[in-house]
N, C-alpha and C positions, 0 to 999 in steps of 0.2 A: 474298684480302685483301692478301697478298703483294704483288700488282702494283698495290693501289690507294697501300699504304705509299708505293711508288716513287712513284709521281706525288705526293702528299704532300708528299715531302720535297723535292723540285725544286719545288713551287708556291709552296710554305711561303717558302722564300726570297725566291722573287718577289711575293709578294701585297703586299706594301706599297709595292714600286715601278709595280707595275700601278695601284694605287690611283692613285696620285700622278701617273701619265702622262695624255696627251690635252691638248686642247683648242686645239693651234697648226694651222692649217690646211697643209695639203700632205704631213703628216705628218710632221716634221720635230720632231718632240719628245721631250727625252731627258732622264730623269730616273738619277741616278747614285745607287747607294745602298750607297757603300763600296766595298772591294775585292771582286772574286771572284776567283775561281777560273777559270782556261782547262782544264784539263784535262776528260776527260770523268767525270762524277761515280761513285763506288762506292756499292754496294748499301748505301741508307741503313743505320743502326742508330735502333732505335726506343728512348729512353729514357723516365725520368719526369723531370719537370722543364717540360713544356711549353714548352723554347724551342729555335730552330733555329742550328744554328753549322755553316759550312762550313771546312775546315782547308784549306793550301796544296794539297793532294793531290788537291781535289776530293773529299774523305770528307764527305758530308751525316749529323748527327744531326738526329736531328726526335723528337718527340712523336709518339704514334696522332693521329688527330684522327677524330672522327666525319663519316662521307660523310654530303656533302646527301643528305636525300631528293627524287628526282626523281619519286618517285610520281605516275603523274598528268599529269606532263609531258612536253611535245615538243621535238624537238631535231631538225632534219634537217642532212644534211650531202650538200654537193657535192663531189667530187672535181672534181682535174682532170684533162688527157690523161693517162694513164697507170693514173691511177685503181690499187685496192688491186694490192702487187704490184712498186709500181716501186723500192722497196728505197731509197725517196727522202723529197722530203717527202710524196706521197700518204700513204705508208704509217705516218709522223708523225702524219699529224691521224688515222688512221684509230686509231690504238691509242688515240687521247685520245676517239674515238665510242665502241669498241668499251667503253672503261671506265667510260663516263657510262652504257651501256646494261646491264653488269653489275654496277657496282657502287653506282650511284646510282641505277638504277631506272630510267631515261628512256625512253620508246620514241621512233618517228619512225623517218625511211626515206632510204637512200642513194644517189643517183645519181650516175655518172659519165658525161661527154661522148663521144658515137662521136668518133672516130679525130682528126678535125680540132677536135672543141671545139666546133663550129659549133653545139650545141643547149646550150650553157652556159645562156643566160639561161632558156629552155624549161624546163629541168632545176630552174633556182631559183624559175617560177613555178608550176612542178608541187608543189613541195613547200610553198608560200606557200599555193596551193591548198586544198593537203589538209588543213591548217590546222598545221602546225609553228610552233610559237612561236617558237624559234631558229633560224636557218638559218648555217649556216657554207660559206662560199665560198674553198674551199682553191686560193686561185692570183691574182695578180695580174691577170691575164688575164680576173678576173670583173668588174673595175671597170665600166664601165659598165653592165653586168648589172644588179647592186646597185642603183646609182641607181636605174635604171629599174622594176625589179621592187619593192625597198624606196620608192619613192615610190608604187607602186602598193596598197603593204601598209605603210602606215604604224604599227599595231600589231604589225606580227613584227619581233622584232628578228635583227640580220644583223652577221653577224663575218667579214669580210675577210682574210684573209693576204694579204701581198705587197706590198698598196697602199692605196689609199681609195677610196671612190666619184669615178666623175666623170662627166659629164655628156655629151653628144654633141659637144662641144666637145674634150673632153680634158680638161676644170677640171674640179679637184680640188672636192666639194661636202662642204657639210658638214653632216650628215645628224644629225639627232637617234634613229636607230634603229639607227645602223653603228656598230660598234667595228671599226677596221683595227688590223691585229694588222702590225705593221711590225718590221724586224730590221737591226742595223748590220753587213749581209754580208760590206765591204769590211776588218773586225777582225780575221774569223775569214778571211778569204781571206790578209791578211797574212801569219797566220800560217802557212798552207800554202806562201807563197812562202818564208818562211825555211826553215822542214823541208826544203823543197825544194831550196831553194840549199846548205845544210849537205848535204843528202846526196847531191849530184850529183857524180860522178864526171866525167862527160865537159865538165863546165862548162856544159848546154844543160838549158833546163828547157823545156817547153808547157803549152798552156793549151785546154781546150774547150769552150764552152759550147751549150746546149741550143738557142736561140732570142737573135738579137741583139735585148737589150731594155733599156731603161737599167739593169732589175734586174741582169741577168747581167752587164753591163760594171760594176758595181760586184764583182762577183765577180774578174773580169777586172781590175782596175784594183789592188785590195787585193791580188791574187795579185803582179800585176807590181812592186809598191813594196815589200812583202816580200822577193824575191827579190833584188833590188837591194840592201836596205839590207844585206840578210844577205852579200851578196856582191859588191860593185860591180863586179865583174869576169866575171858571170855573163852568156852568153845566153838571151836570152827569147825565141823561136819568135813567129813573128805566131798572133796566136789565130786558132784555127778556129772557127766557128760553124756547125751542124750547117743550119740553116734562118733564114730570114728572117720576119717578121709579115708577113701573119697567117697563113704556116704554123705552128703551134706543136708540129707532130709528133717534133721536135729533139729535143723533151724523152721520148720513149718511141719510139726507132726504135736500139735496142743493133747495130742491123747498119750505119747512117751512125757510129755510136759509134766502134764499130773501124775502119772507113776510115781517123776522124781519127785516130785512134791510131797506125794503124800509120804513117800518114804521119809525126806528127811524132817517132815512135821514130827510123822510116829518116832521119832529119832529125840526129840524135845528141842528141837528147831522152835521157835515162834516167830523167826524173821525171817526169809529165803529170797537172794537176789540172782533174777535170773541173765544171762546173757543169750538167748535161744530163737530171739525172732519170733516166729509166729508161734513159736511151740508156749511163751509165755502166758498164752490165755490159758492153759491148763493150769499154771501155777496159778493164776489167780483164782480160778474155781475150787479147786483143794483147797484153799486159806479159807473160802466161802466156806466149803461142805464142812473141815475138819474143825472149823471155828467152836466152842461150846459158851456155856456162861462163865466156864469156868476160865476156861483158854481162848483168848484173843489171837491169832496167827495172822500176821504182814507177809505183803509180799512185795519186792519192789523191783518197777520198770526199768525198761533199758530204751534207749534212744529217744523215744519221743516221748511227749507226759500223757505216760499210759490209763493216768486217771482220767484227761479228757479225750483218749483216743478210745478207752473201752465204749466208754458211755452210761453202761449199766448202772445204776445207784447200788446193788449189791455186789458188784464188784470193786467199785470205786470205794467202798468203805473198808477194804481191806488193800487198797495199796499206800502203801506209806508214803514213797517218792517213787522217782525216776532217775535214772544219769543220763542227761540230757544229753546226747550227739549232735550237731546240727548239720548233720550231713545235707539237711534242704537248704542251708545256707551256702556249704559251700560248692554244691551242686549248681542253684543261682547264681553262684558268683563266676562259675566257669563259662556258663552260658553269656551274662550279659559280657564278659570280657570276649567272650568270641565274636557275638553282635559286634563291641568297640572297635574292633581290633588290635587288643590287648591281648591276646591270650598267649602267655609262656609256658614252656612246660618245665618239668622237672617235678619234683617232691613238693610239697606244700602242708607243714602239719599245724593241728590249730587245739592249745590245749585251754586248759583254764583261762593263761595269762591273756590270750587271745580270742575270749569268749567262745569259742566253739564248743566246751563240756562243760557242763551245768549240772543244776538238780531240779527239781520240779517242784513248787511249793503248794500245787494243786490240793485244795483240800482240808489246808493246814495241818496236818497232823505234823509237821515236823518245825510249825512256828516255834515253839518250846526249845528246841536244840537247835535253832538257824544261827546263834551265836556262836556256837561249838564248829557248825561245818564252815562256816564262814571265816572263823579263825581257822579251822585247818587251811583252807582253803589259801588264805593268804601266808601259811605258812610254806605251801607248796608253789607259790608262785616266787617268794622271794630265796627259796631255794635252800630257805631252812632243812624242808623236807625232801628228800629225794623216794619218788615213789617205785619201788621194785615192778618190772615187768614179767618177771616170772615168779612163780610161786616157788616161798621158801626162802628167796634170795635178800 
C-alpha cells in the first residue's frame, strides 16, 4: 500500500492538469496549474483533510484515496528497446504497470522489441489481439505503430509517451482512441545545463544522446541554454549522438555509452549529461574509471533519479543529479482514468509548471546550487524564460 500512497501523491497533484490538457493537434498543449516544485519529491505524508499541497522542498501531502478497482480489466504494455532494466524511462512506465497489476487489480501482458525495435508494431497488435483494453506504447518511436494498429482496433484504447500517432506520412493524426502522454524535456534539461555550468571546474561541459531525434535534441538544446545562461563563458562539447534512425540501439548499448564518455571527459569535459536510456550506465562508469585525485568527472541522469536507480555506492558518487521525467506518473494516470472511466484522448504535456520534470536531489551534491535551479526554475514557469527546443535557436 506504501508504494500505491507514492504514486497517489504525485498523481494527486497532477489530475486536474491532466483533465484539462489535450485537444491541439501536434501535441503542443500546455496547460499551467500554478507553481510547482523542481526538485525531486519526498516520501509523501498521508494526512486527513482530503487535500494535496506541495511545499518548496518538493514535500508532497495527500490524503489516502481509495485505488480503482481494475477487477476484471485489461491493460497491456509495450516497452521499448531496452525494455525492464534500463534504469530509464522503461523502467518508469514499468513501475506505474507493475502497480495497476498489484494494486489495482488489472491483468494483461507485457512485451518488449528484440534488439532493433523492429517488431514494435507486432508487439502492439499481439496485445490488441489478445483483447487488452488499454495498451500503453512506451516510446516515441511507436508513433506510427499506434495509428496503424489503433485504427485497426478502434475500441482499444492506446497511451503514447513521447509523441502522438502519425500516419505514413509522418502527420501528426488525431485519433479518438490515443492519449499521447507528451513532456516539456527542454525545462528539466535546462536545468541540468545549469548544475552543470555551476559545477564545472575545468569550464567544459558534454552532452550525449541515445538516438538523434527531434526528441532528444530538445534534450540537447535545453541542456545547451542552461549551461550558457548559468555561465556564458562556459564550453559546450559538440554533442555526441550514440546512433542515427532507424537505428534506435543508442538508447540500450552502455558499451557506445562509455566510448562517448570517455571521449568527451579526454576532451576537458568534467560534467557530461546523458539523454541515452540504458546506454547511460556506461557514462557512469567512465566518470568512475576516468576520475583521478586530481580530476573529479559528474555525470548526470535522465528520467528517473539515476542515483537510487543505479544502486552502486561507486557509481552513485559520481552522479550529480538527474532530469526527472515522470513518465510513471503519467502512465498511472492513463491507467486509473481508464479503470474510472475518464479516459480522453488527444495530447496531454506536463512540464515544470505541472510537476511532471524535475531534478533529483539524491545525494546532495547539488544542495549548494538548489537556489540557483529553483530560481531558474521559476523563471521558466512564469515565462520569463522561454527554453529553446532545438539547439542553437
Amino acid at each position: 500500500m506504501k508504494r500505491y500512497l507514492r504514486y497517489l501523491a504525485l498523481i494527486s497533484a497532477l489530475a486536474l492538469v491532466l483533465a484539462a490538457c489535450g485537444g491541439e493537434e501536434g501535441g503542443d498543449t500546455t496547460t499551467t496549474a500554478g507553481e510547482a516544485t523542481t526538485t525531486a519529491a519526498a516520501e509523501p505524508t498521508t494526512t486527513a483533510g482530503g487535500e494535496t499541497t506541495t511545499s518548496a522542498a518538493g514535500d508532497t501531502t495527500t490524503t489516502a484515496a481509495v485505488a480503482p478497482d481494475g477487477t476484471g480489466r485489461t491493460v497491456g504494455m509495450a516497452f521499448d528497446v531496452g525494455g525492464r532494466g534500463d534504469l530509464s524511462f522503461n523502467d518508469l512506465a514499468a513501475a506505474a504497470w507493475d502497480n495497476a497489476l498489484t494494486e489495482y487489480g488489472v491483468t494483461g501482458e507485457e512485451l518488449a522489441p528484440e534488439a532493433g525495435g523492429e517488431n514494435r508494431e507486432e508487439n502492439l497488435r499481439l496485445l490488441a489481439e489478445s483483447g487488452m483494453e488499454l495498451i500503453i506504447a512506451n516510446g516515441f518511436a511507436f508513433a506510427q505503430n499506434v495509428w496503424r494498429v489503433g485504427t485497426e482496433f478502434p475500441d482499444t484504447l492506446f497511451a503514447i509517451t513521447d509523441d502522438c500517432p502519425q500516419d505514413d506520412t509522418f502527420t501528426v493524426v488525431d485519433m479518438p482512441n490515443v492519449r499521447c502522454l507528451l513532456f516539456s524535456e527542454e525545462q528539466g534539461s535546462f536545468l541540468m545545463g545549469v548544475a552543470a555550468a555551476l559545477k564545472s571546474t575545468t569550464g567544459t561541459v558534454g552532452f550525449i544522446g541515445g538516438v538523434e531525434t527531434p526528441l532528444i535534441l530538445k534534450f540537447q538544446a535545453g541542456f545547451e541554454a542552461g549551461a550558457a545562461a548559468a555561465n556564458p563563458d562556459i564550453t559546450i562539447l559538440p554533442a555526441v549522438y550514440l546512433t542515427q534512425v532507424p537505428d534506435f540501439t543508442g538508447f540500450n548499448d552502455p558499451v557506445k555509452g562509455k566510448e562517448a564518455a570517455l571521449a568527451l571527459y579526454g576532451q576537458g569535459a568534467d560534467v557530461v549529461f546523458h539523454a541515452a536510456g540504458g546506454s547511460g550506465l556506461g557514462l557512469f562508469e567512465a566518470a568512475v574509471e576516468q576520475s583521478t585525485d586530481d580530476s573529479f568527472l559528474w555525470a548526470i541522469g535522465v528520467d528517473s533519479d539515476q542515483y537510487e536507480a543505479v544502486g552502486d555506492p561507486a557509481l552513485q558518487e559520481h552522479i550529480l543529479t538527474s532530469m526527472l521525467k515522470r513518465v510513471d506518473v503519467a502512465v498511472d494516470k492513463a491507467i486509473v482514468d481508464f479503470l474510472n472511466d475518464e479516459f480522453t484522448p488527444g495530447p496531454v504535456r506536463l512540464g515544470l509548471a505541472e510537476g511532471g520534470i524535475g531534478y533529483a536531489t539524491s545525494g546532495g551534491f547539488v544542495d549548494d546550487i538548489a537556489a540557483d535551479l529553483d530560481g531558474y526554475a521559476e523563471q521558466i514557469i512564469s515565462g520569463e524564460i522561454t527554453v529553446p527546443t532545438e539547439p542553437g535557436a
